[in-house]
C-alpha positions as CSV (number, residue, x, y, z in Angstrom):
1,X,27.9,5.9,5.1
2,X,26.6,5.9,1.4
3,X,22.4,6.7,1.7
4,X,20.6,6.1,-1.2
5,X,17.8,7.7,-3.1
6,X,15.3,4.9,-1.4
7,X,16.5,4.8,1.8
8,X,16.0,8.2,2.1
9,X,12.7,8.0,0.8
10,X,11.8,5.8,3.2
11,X,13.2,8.2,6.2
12,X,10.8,11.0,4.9
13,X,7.7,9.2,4.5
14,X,8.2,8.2,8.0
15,X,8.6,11.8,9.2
16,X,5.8,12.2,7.3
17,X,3.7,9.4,8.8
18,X,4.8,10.9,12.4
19,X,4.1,14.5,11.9
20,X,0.6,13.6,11.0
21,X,-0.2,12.6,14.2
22,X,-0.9,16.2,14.8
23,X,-3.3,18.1,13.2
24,X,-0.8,21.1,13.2
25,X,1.9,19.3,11.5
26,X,-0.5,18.5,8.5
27,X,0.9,20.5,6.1
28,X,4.4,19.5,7.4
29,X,3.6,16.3,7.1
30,X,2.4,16.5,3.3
31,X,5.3,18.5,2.2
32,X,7.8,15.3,4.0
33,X,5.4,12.9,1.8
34,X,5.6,14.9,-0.8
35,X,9.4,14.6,-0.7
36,X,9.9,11.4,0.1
37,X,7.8,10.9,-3.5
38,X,10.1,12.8,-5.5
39,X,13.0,10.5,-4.3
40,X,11.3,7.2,-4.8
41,X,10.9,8.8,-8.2
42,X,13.6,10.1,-9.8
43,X,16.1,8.0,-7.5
44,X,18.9,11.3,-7.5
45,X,22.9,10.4,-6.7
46,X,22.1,12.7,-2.9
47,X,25.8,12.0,-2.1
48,X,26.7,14.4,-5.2
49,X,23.7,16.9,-4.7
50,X,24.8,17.2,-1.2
51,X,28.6,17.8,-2.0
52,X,27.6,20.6,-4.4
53,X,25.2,22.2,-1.4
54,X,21.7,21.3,-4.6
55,X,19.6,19.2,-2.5
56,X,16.7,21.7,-3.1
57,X,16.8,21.1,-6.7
58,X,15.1,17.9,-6.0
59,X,11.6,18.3,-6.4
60,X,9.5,19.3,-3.8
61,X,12.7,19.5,-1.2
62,X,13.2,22.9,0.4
63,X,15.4,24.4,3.3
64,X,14.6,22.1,6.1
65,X,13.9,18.9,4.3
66,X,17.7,19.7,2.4
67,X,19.1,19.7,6.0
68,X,16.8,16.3,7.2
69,X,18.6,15.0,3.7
70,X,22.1,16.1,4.9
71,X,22.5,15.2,8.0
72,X,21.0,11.7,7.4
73,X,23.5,11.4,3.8
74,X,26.7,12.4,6.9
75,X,25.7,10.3,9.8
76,X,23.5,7.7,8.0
77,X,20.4,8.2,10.2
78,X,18.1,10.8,10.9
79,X,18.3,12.8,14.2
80,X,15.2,14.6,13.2
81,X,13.5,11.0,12.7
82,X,15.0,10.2,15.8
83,X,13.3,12.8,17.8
84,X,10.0,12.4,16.4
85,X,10.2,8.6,17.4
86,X,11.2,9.2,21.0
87,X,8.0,12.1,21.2
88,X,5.4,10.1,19.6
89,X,6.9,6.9,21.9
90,X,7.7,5.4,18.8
91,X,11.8,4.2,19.2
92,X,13.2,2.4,17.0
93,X,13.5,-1.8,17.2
94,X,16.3,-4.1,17.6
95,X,13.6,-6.5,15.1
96,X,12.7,-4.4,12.1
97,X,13.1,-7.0,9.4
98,X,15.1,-6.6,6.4
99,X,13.7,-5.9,3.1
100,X,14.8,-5.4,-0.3
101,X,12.6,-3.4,-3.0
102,X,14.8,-4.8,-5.8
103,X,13.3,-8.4,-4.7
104,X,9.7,-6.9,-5.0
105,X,7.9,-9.3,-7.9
106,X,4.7,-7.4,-8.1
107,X,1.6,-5.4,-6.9
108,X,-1.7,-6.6,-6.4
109,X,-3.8,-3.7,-6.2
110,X,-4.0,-1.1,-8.8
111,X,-6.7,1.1,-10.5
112,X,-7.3,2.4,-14.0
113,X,-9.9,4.7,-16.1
114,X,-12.4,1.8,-15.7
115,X,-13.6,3.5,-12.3
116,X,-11.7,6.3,-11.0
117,X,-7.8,5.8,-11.6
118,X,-6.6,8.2,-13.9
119,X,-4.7,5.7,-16.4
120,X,-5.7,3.7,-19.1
121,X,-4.7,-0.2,-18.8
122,X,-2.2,0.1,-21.3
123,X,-0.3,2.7,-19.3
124,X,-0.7,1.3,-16.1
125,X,0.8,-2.3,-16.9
126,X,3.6,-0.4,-18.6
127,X,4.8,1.6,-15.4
128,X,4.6,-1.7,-13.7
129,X,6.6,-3.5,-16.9
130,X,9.2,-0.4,-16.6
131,X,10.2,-1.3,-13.0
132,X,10.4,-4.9,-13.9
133,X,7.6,-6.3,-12.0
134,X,6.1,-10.0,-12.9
135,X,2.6,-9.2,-12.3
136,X,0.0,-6.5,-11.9
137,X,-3.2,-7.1,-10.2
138,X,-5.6,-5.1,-12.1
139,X,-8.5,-4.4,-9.2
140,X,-11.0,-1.8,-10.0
141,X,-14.1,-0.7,-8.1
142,X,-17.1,-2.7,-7.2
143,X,-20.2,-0.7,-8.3
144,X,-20.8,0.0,-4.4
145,X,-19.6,3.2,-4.2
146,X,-21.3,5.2,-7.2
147,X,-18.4,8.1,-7.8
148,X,-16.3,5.6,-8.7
149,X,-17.9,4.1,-11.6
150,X,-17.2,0.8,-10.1
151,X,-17.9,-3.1,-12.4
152,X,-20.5,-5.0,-12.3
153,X,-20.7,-8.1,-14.3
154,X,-21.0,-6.8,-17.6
155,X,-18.4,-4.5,-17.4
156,X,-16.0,-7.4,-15.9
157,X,-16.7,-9.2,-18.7
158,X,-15.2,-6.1,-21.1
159,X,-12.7,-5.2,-18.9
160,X,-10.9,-8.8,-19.9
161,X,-11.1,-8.3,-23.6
162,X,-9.4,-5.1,-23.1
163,X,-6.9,-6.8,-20.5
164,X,-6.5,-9.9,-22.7
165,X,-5.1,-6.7,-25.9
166,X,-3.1,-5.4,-23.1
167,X,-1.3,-8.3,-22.8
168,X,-0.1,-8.8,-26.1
169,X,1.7,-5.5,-25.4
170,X,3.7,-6.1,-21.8
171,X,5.7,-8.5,-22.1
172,X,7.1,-10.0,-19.3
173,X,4.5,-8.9,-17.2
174,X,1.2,-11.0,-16.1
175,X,-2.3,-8.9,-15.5
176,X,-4.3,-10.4,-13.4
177,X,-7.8,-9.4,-13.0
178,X,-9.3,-8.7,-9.9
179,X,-11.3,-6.4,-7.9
180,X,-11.5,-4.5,-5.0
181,X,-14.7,-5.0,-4.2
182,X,-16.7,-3.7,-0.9
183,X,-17.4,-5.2,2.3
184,X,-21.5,-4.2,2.9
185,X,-22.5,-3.5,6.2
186,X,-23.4,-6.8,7.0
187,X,-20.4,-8.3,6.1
188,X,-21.6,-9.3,2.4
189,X,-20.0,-9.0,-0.6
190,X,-21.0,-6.1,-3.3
191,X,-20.7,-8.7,-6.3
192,X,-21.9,-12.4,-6.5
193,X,-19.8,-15.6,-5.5
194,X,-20.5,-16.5,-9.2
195,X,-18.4,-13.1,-10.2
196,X,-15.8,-13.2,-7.8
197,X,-15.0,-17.1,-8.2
198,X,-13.6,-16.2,-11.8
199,X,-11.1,-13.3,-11.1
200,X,-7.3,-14.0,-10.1
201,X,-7.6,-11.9,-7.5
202,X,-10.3,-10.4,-5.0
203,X,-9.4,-7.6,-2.2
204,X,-12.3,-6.9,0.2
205,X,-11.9,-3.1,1.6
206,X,-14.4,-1.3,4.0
207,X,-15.2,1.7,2.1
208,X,-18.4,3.4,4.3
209,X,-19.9,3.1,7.3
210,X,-16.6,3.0,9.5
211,X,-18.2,3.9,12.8
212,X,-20.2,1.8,12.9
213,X,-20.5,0.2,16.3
214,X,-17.5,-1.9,17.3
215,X,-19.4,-5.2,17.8
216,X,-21.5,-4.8,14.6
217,X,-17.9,-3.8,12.7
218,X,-16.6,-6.7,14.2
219,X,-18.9,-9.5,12.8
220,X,-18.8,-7.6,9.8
221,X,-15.3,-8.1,9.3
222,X,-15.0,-11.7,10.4
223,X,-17.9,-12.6,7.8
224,X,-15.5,-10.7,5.0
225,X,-12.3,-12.6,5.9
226,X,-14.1,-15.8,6.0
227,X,-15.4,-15.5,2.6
228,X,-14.2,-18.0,0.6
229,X,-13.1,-15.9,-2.6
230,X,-11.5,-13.2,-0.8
231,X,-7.6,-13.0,-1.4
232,X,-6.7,-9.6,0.7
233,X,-8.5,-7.1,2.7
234,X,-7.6,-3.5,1.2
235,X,-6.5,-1.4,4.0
236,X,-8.2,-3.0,6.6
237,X,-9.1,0.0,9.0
238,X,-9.7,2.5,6.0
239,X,-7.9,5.5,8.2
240,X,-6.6,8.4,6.7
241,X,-3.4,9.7,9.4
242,X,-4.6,13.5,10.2
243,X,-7.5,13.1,8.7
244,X,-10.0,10.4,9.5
245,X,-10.2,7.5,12.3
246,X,-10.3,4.2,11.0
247,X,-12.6,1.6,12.1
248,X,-12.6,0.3,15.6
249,X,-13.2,-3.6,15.9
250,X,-11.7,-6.3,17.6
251,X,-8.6,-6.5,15.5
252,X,-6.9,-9.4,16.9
253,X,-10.1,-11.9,16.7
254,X,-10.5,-10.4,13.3
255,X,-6.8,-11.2,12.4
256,X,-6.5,-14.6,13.5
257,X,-9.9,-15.7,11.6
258,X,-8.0,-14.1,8.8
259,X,-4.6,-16.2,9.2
260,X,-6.8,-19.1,10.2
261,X,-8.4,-18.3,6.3
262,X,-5.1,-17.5,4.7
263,X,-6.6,-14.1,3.9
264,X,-3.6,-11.5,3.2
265,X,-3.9,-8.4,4.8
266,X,-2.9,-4.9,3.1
267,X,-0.2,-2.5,4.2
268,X,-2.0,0.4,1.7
269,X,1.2,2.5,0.7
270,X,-0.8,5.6,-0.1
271,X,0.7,8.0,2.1
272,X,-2.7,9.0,2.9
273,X,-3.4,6.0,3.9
274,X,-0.6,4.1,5.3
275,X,-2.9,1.0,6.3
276,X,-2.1,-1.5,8.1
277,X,0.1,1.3,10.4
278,X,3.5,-0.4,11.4
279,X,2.3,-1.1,15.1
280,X,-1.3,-3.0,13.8
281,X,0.9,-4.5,11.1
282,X,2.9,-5.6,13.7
283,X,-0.1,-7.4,15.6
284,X,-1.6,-9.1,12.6
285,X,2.1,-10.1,12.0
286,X,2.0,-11.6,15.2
287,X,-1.6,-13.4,14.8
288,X,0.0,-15.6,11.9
289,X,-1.3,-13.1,9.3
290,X,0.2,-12.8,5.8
291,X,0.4,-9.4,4.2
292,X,0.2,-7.5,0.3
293,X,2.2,-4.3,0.8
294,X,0.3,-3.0,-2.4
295,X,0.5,0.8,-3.7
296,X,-3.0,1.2,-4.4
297,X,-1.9,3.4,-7.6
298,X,-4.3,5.4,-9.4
299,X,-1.6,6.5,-12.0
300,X,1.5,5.2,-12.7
301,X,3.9,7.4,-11.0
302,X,1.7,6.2,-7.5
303,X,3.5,3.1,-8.0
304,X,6.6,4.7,-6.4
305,X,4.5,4.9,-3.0
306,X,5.5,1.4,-2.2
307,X,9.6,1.8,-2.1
308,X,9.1,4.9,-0.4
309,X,6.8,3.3,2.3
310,X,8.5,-0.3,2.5
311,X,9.5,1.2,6.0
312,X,6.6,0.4,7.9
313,X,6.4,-3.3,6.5
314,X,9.9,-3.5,8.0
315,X,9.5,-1.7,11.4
316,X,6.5,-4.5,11.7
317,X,9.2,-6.6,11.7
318,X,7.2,-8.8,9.0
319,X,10.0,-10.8,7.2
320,X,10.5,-11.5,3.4
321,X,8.6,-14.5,3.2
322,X,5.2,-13.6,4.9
323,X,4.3,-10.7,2.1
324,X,2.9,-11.7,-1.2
325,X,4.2,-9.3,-3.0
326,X,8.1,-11.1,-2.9
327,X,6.8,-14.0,-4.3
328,X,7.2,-15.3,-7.6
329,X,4.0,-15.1,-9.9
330,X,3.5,-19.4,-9.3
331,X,3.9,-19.4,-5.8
332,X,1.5,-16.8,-5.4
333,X,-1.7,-18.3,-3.7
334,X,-4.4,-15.9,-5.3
335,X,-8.0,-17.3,-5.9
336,X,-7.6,-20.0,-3.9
């Protein structure tokens, strides 16, 4: 069975996401990532590499990983996955949907140099133009968080002449302007209905505060998806795997207030994210939830987390036509 580069990908980042369910597989777990990158990147013929025994020439692929690669290029699956997925009760489903990353039309969350990606504009829409996307939600920081140099108003207001030069340069890509603007503690909004009403797009993440209590978390969070102008909520439990909990709240009363809203909910491909996880993906799923399966990029090249993480979109078993991201730019229900 013929693996490709993306497949493959896909198997390591899920190693990946497994190993970091213990703390002493952190650095395993990052190097699997890490890996998994390098494939969605450069997209190598691993057929040939294996044949000629240079799997480790790929970046960021050593000894073991080579092996992982090998045995899953011979048998077409993954005993090592395999293993991981029976210990971490995990095993695989007979209902994991099928998706396609070449019918991928676009991502809706993206930063630049306007608060702290690491990007200009121009360089950002062109790694999106590059892998032929239709659109590209531009969505910097709300001024919440002060590291970040987040937008207020005024700088909204630049940001579009700048986007509106940008655009002359792409084309066959749209820009859409947005924000990913923070949910307060009280549910609120860090910029003005009279701000957010005029952007394309508008993803709501919680940022601080994620202990808070579970009752207090969960008002806060049905007050956010009930907002009027909010498209998506960015990575809705703001976890890091290995590293930080996510918020606790009553996720399924939360979830169906969001379906009921036709709030989109974010699969976060950031491997240090990974937010929704497959198995509360697979619960929103189940609550009539839509989903963005966005790459949160900070840089171009980050744009490659979302082939290499379309995996846990499709052990949710969330199909084609509930994700945002596969539809065409004027079916896309943004700014409703």
């Amino acid at each position: 069975m013929l693996v490709d580069a993306l497949a493959a990908a896909q198997v390591l980042s899920e190693i990946g996401y497994l190993l970091r369910q213990d703390p002493k597989d952190k650095f395993r777990a990052k190097a699997f990532s890490s890996a998994a990158w390098s494939l969605a990147l450069e997209r190598p013929d691993l057929v040939s590499l294996q044949r000629g025994e240079n799997l480790t020439s790929i970046e960021g692929v050593g000894e073991g990983i080579a092996r992982v690669l090998s045995d899953l290029i011979k048998t077409g699956e993954s005993r090592y996955l395999n293993r991981l997925r029976e210990q971490f009760k995990q095993p695989a489903r007979d209902d994991e949907s099928d998706l396609d990353f070449s019918a991928y039309q676009g991502d809706v969350h993206s930063h630049t140099e306007w608060s702290d990606g690491r990007a200009t504009m121009l360089e950002m829409a062109e790694g999106a133009q590059a892998l032929g996307y239709a659109y590209l939600g531009i969505t910097d920081h709300s001024p919440r968080i002060t590291v970040v140099h987040g937008l207020n108003a005024e700088r909204l207001v630049a940001q579009s002449r700048e986007m509106a030069e940008v655009q002359k340069q792409v084309d066959g890509l749209t820009l859409l302007q947005g924000i990913e603007v923070d949910i307060l503690e009280d549910g609120s909004l860090d910029l003005p209905d009279s701000v957010l009403e005029i952007l394309d797009v508008v993803i709501a993440s919680p940022h601080v505060k994620l202990r808070q209590e579970p009752g207090a978390m969960t008002e806060r969070m049905l007050r956010a998806v009930s907002h009027p102008h909010v498209d998506v909520i960015g990575h809705p439990t703001g976890r890091r795997p290995g590293s930080r909990e996510g918020a606790s709240y009553d996720f399924e009363a939360v979830f169906k207030e969001a379906a009921k809203h036709e709030v989109a909910l974010e699969i976060d491909c950031d491997p240090a994210r990974m937010d929704l996880s497959p198995e509360m993906a697979r619960l929103a799923y189940e609550c009539g939830c839509s989903f963005a399966v966005d790459a949160d990029a900070h840089a171009p090249a980050e744009f490659a987390y979302v082939p290499m993480a379309l995996w846990m979109a499709r052990r949710a078993g969330i199909p084609q036509d509930r994700i945002l991201n596969f539809r065409p730019l004027d079916e896309l229900t943004m700014a409703r």
